[in-house]
C-alpha positions in Angstrom: 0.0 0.0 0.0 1.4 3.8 -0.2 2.1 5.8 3.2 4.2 8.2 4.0 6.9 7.3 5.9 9.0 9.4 8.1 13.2 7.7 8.7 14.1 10.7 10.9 13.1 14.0 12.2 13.5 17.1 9.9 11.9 19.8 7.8 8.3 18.9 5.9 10.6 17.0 3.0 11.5 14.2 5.7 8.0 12.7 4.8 8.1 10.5 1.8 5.5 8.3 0.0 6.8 5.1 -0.6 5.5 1.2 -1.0 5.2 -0.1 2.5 3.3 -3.4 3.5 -0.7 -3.4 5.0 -0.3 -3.2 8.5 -1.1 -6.4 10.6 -4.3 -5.8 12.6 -4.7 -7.0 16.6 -7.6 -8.1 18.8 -9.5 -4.7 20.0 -8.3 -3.0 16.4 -10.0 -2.4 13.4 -8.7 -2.3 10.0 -9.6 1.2 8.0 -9.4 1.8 4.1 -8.9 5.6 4.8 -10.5 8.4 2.4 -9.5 11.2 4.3 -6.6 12.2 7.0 -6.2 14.9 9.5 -3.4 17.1 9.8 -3.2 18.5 13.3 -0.7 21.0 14.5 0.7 18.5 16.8 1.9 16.3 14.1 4.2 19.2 12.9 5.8 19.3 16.1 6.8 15.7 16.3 8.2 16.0 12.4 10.4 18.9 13.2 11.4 17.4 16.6 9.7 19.5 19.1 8.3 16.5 20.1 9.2 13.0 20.2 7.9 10.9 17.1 8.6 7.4 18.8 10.7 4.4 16.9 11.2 5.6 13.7 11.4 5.0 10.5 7.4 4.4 10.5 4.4 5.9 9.0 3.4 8.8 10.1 -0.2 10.2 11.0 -2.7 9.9 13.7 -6.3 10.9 12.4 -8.3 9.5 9.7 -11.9 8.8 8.4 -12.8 6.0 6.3 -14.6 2.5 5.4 -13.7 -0.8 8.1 -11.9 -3.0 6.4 -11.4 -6.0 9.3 -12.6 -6.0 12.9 -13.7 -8.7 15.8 -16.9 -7.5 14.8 -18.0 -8.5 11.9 -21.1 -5.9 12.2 -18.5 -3.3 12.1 -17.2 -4.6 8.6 -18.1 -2.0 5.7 -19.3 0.9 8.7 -17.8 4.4 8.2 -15.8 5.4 10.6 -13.6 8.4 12.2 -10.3 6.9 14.0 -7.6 8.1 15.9 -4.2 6.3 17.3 -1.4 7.6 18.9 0.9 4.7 17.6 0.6 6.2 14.2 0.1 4.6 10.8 -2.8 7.5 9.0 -1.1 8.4 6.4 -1.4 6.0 4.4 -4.0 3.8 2.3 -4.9 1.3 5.1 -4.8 2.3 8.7 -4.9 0.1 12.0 -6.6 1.9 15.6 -8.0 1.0 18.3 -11.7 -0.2 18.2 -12.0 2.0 21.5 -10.5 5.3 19.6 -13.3 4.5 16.3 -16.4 6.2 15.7 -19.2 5.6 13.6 -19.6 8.7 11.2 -22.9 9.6 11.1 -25.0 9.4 7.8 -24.9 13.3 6.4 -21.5 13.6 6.7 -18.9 12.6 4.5 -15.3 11.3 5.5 -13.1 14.4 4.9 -15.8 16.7 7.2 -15.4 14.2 9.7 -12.4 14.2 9.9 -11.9 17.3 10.4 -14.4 17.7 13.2 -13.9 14.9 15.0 -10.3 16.2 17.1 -11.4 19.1 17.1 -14.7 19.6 17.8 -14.7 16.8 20.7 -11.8 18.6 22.4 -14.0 22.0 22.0 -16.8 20.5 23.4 -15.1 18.8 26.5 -13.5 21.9 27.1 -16.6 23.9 27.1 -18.6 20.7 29.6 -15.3 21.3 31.7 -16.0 25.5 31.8 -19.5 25.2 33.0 -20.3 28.1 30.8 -23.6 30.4 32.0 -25.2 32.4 29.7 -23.5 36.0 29.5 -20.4 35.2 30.6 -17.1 36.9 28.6 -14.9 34.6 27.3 -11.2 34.6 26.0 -10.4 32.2 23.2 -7.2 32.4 22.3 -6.0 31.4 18.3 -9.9 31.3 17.5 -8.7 31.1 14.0 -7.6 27.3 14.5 -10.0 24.5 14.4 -10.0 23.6 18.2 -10.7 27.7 18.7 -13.3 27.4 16.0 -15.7 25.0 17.4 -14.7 26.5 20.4 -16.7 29.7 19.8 -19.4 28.3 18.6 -19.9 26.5 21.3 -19.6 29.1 23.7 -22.6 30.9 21.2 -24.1 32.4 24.0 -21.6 34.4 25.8 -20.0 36.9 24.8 -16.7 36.1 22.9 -13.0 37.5 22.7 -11.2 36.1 20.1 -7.4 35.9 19.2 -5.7 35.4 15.8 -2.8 35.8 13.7 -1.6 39.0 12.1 -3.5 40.1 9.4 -6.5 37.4 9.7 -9.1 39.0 11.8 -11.7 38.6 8.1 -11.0 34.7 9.0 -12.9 34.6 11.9 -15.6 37.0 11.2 -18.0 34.1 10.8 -17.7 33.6 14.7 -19.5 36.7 14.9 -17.2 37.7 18.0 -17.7 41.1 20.5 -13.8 41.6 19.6 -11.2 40.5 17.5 -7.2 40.4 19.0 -3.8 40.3 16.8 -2.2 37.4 18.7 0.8 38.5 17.0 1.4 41.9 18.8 2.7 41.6 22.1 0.9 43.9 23.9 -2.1 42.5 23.1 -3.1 41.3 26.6 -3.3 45.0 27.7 -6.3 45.8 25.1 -8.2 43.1 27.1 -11.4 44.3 28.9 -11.9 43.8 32.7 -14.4 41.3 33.5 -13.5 38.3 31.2 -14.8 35.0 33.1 -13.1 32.0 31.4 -9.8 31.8 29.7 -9.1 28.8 27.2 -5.6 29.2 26.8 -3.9 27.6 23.4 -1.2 29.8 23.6 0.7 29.5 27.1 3.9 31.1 27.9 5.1 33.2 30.8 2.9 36.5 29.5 -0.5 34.4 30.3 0.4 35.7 33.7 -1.0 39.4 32.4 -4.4 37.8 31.8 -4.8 37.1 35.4 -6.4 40.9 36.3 -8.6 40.9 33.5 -10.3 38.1 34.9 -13.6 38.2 37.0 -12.6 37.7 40.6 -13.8 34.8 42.3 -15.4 33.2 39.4 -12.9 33.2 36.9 -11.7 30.3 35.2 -8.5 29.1 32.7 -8.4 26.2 31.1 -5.0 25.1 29.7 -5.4 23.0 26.3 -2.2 24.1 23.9 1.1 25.6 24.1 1.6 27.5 20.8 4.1 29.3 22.0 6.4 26.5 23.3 6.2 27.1 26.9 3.5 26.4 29.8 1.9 29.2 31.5 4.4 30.0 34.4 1.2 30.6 36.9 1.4 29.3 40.6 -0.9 29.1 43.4 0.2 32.4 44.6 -1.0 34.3 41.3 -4.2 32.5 41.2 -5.6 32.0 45.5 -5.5 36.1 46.1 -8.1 36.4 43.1 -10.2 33.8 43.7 -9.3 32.2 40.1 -9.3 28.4 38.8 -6.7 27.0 36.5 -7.6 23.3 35.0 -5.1 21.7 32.7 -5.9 19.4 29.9 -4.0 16.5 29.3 -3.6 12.9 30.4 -6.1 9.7 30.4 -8.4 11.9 32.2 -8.8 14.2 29.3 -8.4 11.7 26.8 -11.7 9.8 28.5 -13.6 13.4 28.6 -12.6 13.7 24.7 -13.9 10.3 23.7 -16.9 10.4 25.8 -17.7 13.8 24.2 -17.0 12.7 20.0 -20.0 11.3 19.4 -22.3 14.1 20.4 -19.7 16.9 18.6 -19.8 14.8 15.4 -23.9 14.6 15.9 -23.9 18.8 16.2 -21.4 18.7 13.1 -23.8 16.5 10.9 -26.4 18.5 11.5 -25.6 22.0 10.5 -23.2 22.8 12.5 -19.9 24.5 10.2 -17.2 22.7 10.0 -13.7 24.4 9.7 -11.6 22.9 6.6 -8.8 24.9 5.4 -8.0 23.4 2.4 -7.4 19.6 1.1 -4.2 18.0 -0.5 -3.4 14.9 -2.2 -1.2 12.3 -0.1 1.8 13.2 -2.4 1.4 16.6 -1.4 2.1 16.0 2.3 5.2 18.3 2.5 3.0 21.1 1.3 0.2 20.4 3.8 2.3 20.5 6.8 4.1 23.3 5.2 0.4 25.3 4.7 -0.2 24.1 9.1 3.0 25.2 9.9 2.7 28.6 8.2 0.1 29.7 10.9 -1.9 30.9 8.0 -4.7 28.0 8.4 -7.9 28.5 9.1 -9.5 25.4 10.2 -8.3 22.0 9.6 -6.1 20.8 6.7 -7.1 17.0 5.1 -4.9 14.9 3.4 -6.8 12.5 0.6 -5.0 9.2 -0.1 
């Protein structure tokens, strides 16, 4: 079958598509012909070696949406499906997950939308069942032009919402209808932040998520730590966060993994019916140095989708 296989760590022309051999399926895993193939930030950072990419050479990828080809179940046989495994192997024609990590795809929506939902808009909506959002409430979504900060806001529909994004993209997230737009890219912008915001879902991190803190709604505020765009974890302790009454949560872990899982399902539901999905553009597998080159340009908006 073709995959793209990655032999070492490197710039976007480290992933090759080459002839590689069907992978062997287990008990508890199901056997996926994929049609379509996420391409999270995340995955950037383990090619270029920000993270670790585990044993390698092997094929890379982690998302994908497609037809089951093999499982225990023979019910499941021919059922479309939305995976996900952290031991690799989406990029490419066939893909083995867990049956645990596979979800059906439901009826009005085809694979590459689901794909790029399903991340996404499950970790949006366990963030948001985490937040305990009330009606009214101000709330601070950082890189809202990304796919997780998408879904994010319209989720959060009925408060009123702050968004961040890159230089020169505020017209990208216009369809969120935010209260206010922010240029991510400027450091200052923390200081055009209204008083009063009430939750926080930080993607960006770094030791200036500390200027946030007096913005915030005393004694009811609320940050929730999901990405690290910057590199670096938000250097807030105890004693930034008890005199103000505020709450930090971070999400990561088998805990968050179960919240994310439990909450697919009904994100991929909201999707199918109506709900927008954010696709930035789709590329052909032999075009898989320019996708991650297009994610690691900053300059998405939405999800990007490999087609094998």
């Amino acid at each position: 079958m073709r995959a793209v296989l990655m032999r070492e760590q490197g710039g976007p022309e480290v992933l090759k598509v080459e002839e590689v051999p069907v992978p062997e399926r287990k008990t508890g895993e199901v056997l996926i012909r994929t049609e379509a193939i996420g391409v999270p930030y995340y995955e950037i950072q383990q090619r270029s070696g920000a993270l670790p990419a585990g044993e390698l050479p092997a094929v890379f990828g982690h998302e994908a949406a497609g037809t089951v080809a093999e499982a225990d179940d023979a019910a499941l046989v021919g059922r479309r499906v939305v995976a996900m495994s952290m031991a690799g192997g989406a990029y490419a024609e066939l893909f083995v997950a867990p049956r645990e990590d596979t979800f059906p795809i439901p009826d009005d929506l085809d694979a590459v939308n689901a794909v790029a939902a399903a991340v996404p808009a499950s970790i949006a909506l366990a963030l948001v069942r985490t937040a305990k959002l009330a009606k009214g409430e101000t709330v601070l979504i950082e890189a809202g032009g990304g796919a997780i900060g998408g879904y994010l806001a319209r989720f959060a529909a009925d408060q009123r919402i702050i968004v961040t994004t890159g230089a020169g993209k505020a017209a990208s997230v216009e369809h969120l209808n935010p209260d206010l737009v922010l240029d991510h890219d400027d450091p200052g912008w923390r200081a055009k932040l209204p008083d009063g915001i009430d939750v926080v879902f930080a993607a960006i991190g770094g030791p200036e998520t500390t200027e946030l803190l007096d913005r915030m709604t005393p004694g009811r505020g609320r940050i929730l730590v999901y990405g690290l765009l910057s590199g670096a974890l938000p250097s807030i302790t105890a004693a930034d966060l008890l005199p103000r009454g505020l709450t930090m949560t971070g999400f990561g872990g088998m805990g968050f993994i179960a919240d994310v899982r439990a909450a697919r399902p009904p994100a991929l539901d909201r999707v199918a019916g109506g709900l927008r999905t954010a696709i930035d553009r789709t590329y052909p597998l032999d075009e898989v140095a320019k996708a991650h080159q297009r994610v690691e340009s900053r300059e998405v908006s939405g999800k990007v989708v490999l087609l094998p």
